[in-house]
C-alpha positions as CSV (number, residue, x, y, z in Angstrom):
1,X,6.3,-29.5,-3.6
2,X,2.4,-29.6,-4.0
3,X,0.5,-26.6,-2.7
4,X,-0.6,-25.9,0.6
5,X,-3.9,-27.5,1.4
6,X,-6.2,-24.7,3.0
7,X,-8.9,-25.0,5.4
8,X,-11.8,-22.8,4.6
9,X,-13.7,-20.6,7.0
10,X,-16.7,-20.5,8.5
11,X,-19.6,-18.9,5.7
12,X,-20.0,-15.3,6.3
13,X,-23.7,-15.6,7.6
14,X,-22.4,-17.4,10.8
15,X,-21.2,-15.0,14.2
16,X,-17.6,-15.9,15.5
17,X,-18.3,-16.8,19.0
18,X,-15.0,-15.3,20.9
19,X,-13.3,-15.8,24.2
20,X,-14.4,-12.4,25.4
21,X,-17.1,-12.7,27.9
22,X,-18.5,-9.5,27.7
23,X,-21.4,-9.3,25.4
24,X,-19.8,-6.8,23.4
25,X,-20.9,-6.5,20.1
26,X,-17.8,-7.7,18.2
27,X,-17.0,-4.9,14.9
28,X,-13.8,-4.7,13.0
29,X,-11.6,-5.4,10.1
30,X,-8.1,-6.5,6.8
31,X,-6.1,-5.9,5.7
32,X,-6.8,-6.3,6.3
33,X,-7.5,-6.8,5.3
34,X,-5.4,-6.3,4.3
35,X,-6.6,-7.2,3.6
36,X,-5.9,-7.6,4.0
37,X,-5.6,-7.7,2.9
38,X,-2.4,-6.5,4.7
39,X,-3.1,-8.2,3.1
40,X,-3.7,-4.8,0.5
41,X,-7.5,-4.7,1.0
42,X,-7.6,-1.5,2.4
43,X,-9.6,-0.2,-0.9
44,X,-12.3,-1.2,0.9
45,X,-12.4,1.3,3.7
46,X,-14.6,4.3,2.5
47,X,-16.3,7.2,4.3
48,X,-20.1,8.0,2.6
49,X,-20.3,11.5,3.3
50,X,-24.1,11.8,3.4
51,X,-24.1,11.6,7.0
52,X,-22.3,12.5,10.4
53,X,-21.6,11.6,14.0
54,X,-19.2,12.2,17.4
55,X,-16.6,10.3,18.1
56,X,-13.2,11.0,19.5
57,X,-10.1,10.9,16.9
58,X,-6.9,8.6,18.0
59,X,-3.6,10.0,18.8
60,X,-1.1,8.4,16.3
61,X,1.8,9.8,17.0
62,X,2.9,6.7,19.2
63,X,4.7,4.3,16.6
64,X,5.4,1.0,16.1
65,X,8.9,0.3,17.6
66,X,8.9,-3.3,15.3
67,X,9.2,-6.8,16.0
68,X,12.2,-9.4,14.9
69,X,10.4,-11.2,12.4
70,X,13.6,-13.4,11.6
71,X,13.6,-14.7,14.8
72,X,10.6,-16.4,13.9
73,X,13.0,-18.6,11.9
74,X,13.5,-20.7,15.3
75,X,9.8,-21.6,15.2
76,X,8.6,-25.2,13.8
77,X,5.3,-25.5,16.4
78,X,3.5,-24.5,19.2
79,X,6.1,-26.1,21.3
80,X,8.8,-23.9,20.5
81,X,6.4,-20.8,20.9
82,X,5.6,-22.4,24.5
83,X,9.0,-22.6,25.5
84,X,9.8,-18.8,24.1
85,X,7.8,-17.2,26.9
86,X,4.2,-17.6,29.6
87,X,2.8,-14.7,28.5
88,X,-0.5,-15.4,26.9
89,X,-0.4,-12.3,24.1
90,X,3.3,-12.5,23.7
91,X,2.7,-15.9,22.5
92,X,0.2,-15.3,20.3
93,X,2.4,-12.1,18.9
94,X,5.1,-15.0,18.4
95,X,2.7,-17.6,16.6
96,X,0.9,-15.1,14.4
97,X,4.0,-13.6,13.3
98,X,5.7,-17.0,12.8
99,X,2.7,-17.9,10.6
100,X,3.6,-14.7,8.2
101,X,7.4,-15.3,8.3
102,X,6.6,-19.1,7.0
103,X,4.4,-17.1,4.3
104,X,8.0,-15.3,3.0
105,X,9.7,-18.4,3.1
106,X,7.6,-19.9,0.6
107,X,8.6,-18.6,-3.4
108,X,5.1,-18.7,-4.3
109,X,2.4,-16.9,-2.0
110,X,-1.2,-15.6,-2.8
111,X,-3.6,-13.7,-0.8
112,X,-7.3,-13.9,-1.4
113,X,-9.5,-11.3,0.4
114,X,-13.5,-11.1,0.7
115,X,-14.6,-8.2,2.2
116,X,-17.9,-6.4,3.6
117,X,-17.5,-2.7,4.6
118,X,-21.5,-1.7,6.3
119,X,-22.0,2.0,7.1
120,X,-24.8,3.0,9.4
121,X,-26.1,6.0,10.2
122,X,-29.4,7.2,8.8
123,X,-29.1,5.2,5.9
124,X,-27.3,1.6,5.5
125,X,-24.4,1.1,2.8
126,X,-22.8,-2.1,1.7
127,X,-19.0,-1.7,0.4
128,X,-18.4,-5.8,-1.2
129,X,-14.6,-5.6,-1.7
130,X,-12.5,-8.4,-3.2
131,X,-8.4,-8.1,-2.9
132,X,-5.6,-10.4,-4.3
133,X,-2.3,-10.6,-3.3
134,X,0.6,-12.1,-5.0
135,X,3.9,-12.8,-3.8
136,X,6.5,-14.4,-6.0
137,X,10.1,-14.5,-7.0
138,X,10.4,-11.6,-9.7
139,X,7.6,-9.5,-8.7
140,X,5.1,-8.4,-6.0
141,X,1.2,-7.7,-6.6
142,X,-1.8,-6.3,-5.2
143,X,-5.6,-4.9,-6.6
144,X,-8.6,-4.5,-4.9
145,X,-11.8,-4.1,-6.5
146,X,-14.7,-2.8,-4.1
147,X,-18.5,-1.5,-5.4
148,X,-21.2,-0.3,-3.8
149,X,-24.6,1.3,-4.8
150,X,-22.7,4.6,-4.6
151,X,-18.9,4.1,-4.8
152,X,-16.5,2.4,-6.9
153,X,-12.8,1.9,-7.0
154,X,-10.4,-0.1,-8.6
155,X,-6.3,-0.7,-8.4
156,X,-3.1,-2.3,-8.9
157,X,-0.1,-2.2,-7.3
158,X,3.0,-3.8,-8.7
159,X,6.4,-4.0,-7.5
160,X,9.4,-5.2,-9.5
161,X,11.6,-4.7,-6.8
162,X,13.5,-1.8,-8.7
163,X,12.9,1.2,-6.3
164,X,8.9,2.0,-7.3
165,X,5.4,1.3,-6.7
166,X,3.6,1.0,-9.7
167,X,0.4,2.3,-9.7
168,X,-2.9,1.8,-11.7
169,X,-6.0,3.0,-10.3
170,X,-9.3,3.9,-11.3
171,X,-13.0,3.5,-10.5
172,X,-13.8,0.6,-12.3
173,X,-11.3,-2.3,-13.9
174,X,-11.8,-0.8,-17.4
175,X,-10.3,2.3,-16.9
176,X,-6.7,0.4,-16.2
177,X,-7.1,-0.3,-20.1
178,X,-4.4,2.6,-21.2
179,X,-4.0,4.0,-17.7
180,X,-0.3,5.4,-17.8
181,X,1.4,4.6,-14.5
182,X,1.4,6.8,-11.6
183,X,4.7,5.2,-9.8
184,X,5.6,6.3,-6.3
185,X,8.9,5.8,-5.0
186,X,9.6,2.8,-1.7
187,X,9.7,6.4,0.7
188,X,6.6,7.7,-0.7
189,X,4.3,4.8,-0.5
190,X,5.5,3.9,2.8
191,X,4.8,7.3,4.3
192,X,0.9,7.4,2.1
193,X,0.3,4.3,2.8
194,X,1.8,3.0,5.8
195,X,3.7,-0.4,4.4
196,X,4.2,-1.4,1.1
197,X,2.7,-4.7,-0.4
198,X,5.6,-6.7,0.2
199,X,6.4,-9.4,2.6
200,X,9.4,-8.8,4.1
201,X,11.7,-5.7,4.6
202,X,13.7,-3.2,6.5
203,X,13.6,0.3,7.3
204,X,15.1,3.3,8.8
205,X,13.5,4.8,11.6
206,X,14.3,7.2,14.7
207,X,14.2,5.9,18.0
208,X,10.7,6.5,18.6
209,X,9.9,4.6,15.6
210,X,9.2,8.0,13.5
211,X,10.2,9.2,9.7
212,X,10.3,5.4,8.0
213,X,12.5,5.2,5.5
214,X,12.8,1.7,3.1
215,X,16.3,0.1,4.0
216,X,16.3,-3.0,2.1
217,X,14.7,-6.1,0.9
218,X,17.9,-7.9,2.1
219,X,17.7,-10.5,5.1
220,X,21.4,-10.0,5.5
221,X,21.1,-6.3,5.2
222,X,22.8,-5.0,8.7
223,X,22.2,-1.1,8.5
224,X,18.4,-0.6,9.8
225,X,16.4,0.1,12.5
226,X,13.2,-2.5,12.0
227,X,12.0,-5.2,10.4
228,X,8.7,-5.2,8.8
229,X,6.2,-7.3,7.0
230,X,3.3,-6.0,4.5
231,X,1.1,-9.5,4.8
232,X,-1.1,-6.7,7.1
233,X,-1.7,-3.5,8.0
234,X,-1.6,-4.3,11.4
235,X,1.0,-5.1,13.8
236,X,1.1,-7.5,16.7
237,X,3.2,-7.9,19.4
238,X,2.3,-8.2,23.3
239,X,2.2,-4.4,23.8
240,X,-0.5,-4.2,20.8
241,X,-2.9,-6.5,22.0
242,X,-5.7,-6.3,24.5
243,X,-6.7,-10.0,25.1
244,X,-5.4,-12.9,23.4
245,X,-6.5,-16.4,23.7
246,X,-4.6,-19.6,22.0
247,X,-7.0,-23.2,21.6
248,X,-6.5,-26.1,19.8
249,X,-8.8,-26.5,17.0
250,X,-8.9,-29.8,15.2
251,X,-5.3,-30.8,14.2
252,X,-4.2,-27.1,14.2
253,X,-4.8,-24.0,16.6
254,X,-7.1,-20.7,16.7
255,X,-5.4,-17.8,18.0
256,X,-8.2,-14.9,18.8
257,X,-6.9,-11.4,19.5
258,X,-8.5,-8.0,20.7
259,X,-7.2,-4.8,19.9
260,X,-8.6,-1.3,21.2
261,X,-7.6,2.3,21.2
262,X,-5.9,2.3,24.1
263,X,-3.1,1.4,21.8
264,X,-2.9,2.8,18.8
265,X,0.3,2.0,17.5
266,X,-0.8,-1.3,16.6
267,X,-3.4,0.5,14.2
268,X,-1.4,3.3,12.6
269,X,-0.2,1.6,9.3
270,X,-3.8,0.6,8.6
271,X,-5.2,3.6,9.3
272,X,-2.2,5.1,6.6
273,X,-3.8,2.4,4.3
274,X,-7.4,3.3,4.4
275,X,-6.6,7.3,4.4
276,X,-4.8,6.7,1.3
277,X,-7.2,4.1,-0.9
278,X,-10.4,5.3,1.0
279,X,-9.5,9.1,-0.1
280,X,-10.2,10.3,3.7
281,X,-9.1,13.4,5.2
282,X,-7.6,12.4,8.3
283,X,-6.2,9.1,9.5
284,X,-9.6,6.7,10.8
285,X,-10.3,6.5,13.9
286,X,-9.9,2.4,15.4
287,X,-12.2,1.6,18.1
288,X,-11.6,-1.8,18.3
289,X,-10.3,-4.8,15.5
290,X,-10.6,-8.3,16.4
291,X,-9.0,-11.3,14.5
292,X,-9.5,-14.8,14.4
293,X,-6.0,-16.7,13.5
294,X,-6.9,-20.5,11.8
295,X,-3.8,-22.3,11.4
296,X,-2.2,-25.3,10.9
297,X,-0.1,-27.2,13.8
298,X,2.9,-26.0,12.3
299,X,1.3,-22.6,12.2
300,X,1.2,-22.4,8.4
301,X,-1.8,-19.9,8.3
302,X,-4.9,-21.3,6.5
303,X,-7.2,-18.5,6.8
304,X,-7.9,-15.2,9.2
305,X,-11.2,-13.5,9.7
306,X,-11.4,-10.0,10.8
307,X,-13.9,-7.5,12.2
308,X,-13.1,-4.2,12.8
309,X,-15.4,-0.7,14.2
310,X,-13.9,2.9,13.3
311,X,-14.6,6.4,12.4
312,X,-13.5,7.8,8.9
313,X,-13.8,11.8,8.0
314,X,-13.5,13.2,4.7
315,X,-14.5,16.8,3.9
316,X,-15.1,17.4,8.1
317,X,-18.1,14.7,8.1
318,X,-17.8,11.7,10.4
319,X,-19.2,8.0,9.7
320,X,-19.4,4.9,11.6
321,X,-17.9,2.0,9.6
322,X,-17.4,-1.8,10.2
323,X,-15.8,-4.1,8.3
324,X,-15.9,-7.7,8.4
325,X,-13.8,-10.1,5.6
326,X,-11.5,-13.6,5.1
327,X,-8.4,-13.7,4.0
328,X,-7.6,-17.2,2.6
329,X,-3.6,-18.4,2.3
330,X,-1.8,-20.6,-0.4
331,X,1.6,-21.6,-0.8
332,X,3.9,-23.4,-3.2
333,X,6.8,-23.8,-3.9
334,X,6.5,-23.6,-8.2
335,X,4.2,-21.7,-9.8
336,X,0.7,-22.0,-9.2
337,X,-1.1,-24.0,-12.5
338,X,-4.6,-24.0,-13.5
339,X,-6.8,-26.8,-14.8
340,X,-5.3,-27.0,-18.3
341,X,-1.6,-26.4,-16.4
342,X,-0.9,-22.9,-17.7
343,X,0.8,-20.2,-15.0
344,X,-1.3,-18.8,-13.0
345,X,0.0,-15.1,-12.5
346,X,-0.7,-11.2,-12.1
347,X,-1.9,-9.5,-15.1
348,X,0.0,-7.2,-17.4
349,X,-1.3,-3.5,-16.4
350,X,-3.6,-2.9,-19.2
351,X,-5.2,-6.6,-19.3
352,X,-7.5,-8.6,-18.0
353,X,-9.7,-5.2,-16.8
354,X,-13.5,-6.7,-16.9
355,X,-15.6,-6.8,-14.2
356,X,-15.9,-9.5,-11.3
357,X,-17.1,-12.9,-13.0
358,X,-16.7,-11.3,-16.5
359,X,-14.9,-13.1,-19.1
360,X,-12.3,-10.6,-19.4
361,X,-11.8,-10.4,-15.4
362,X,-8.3,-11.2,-13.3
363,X,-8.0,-14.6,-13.9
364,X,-5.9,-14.9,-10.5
365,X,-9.1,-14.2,-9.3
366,X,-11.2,-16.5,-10.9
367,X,-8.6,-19.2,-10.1
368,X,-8.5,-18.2,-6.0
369,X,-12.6,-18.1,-5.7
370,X,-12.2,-21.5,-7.1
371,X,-9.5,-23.1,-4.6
372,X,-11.8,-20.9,-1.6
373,X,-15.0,-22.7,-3.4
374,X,-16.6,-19.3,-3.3
């Protein structure tokens, strides 16, 4: 089967004009970034501690109860996400969640992530972050690389389904050359960094949600508590969402969502996220994220943009941060091939460690700029 054909977002310079008719400045995310990056682009998230301010922290101990992301297995098209319920948000819940669960289904997924983290208070700073994500049948894989005038970070995240996260992080690509690997356990990843970078699993929780504990990659695994899926940080259902609007755009649909503090729990795994890769000292604090949903009219996702407004804290100082980034989708069901038909796949740990748009960089990324024509 030939790869998905993506649709490409609108250029970074242009404003999103949403369904909200306030004239609220719209801020926020990826994981998302992900970043999305659940997508894994949560590197990008970093507090300059040059500078503080006020603002009121969120109250995270309200968890995420889940969502039955195999039930999405029911969904071909809008149509069927119609006839599952009237409520506006629930359906959106249903169609962005379908669009992920078509994402696992595929043997060959991979995640490409832009990023633009701006802090302001006294002085500007620009974080340019740029996240891959690689979903296949042996092996799961994430790194983020994000500079700035004053910070730099890089990492990689590779799971070989055995029971570990391997980890190889430094602050720039070079210093994975040699890097020994600093695994963490399924448990301990989940708990630092709120999911891990895998599509689809289960876990163990208490009622409320509380102490997650990594169950199973198994579908047909029957001893859990909630499903969960690590294409994003964030979680949607009806509950999570503020305002939700579904339109027909072109041949597919755009599904725009608002999410604001008065409900947390559809933040909390993020914020885990950007605590852990942003070094912060406390869990961020979401004012609002906002998400723009571009898929196809089977709701295969093509590409989501995401803005985002919070408050990080490291060492007791307080910065306002907004992030704004596209995370582009492709799908296949062999492996992906470049121009001169070789495998396009995640790098050994200690390879492939230059700088972006050096010779010795991630080829995966070279390869997804191209597809994105970026």
């Amino acid at each position: 089967m030939a790869e998905n054909v993506i649709q490409h977002g609108p250029r970074k310079a242009e404003r999103i004009n949403t369904y909200r008719k306030t004239p609220k400045q719209i801020v926020s995310l990826s994981l998302v970034i992900v970043l999305s990056l659940g997508i894994g682009a949560g590197a990008g998230y970093f507090l300059y501690s040059l500078f503080g301010i006020s603002g009121k922290e969120n109250d995270y101990s309200l968890y995420f109860k889940g969502y039955d992301y195999l039930s999405c297995s029911e969904i071909e098209d809008m149509n069927d996400v119609n006839l599952k319920t009237r409520d506006v948000k629930a359906r959106a819940a249903l169609a962005i969640n379908t669009s992920y669960y078509k994402l696992y289904q595929s043997p060959y997924t991979y995640a490409y992530t832009q990023q633009v983290v701006n802090v302001k208070a006294g002085v500007n700073v620009k974080q340019d972050v740029e996240a891959l994500l690689y979903f296949g049948p042996d092996m799961y894989f994430s790194q983020n690389i994000s500079n700035s005038s004053m910070v730099h970070t890089s990492d990689r995240y590779y799971d070989y389904k055995d029971g570990s996260i391997h980890n190889y992080n430094g602050q720039y690509p070079k210093d994975w050359e040699g890097k020994e690997d600093d695994s963490k356990t399924y448990d301990e990843m989940i708990q630092l960094r709120g999911k891990l970078c895998s599509p689809f699993y289960k876990l163990h929780t208490e009622k409320d949600g509380s102490n997650r504990k990594f169950a199973s990659y198994d579908v047909n695994e029957k001893d859990y508590s909630i499903q969960e899926m690590g294409f994003t940080g964030f979680n949607f259902d009806a509950s999570t969402m503020e305002e939700a609007s579904i339109q027909k755009e072109g041949d597919g649909y755009l599904i725009q969502v608002h999410m604001s503090s008065e409900n947390v729990a559809g933040f909390r795994e993020m914020a885990a996220q950007m605590q852990m890769t942003g070094s912060l000292s406390a869990l961020p604090a979401f004012q609002s994220a906002d998400f723009e949903y571009h898929m196809s009219e089977n709701l295969e996702l093509n590409y989501v943009r995401s803005i985002s407004k919070y408050i990080a804290k490291t060492m007791g100082v307080k910065a306002q941060c907004t992030g704004d980034d596209y995370t582009y989708y492709f799908t296949s069901s062999t492996p992906f091939l470049d121009e001169q038909g070789r495998e396009v796949k995640p790098p050994k740990p200690n390879e492939e460690f230059g700088e972006r748009h050096s010779l010795d960089e991630t080829k995966m990324a070279t390869y997804l700029r191209g597809k994105c024509n970026l």
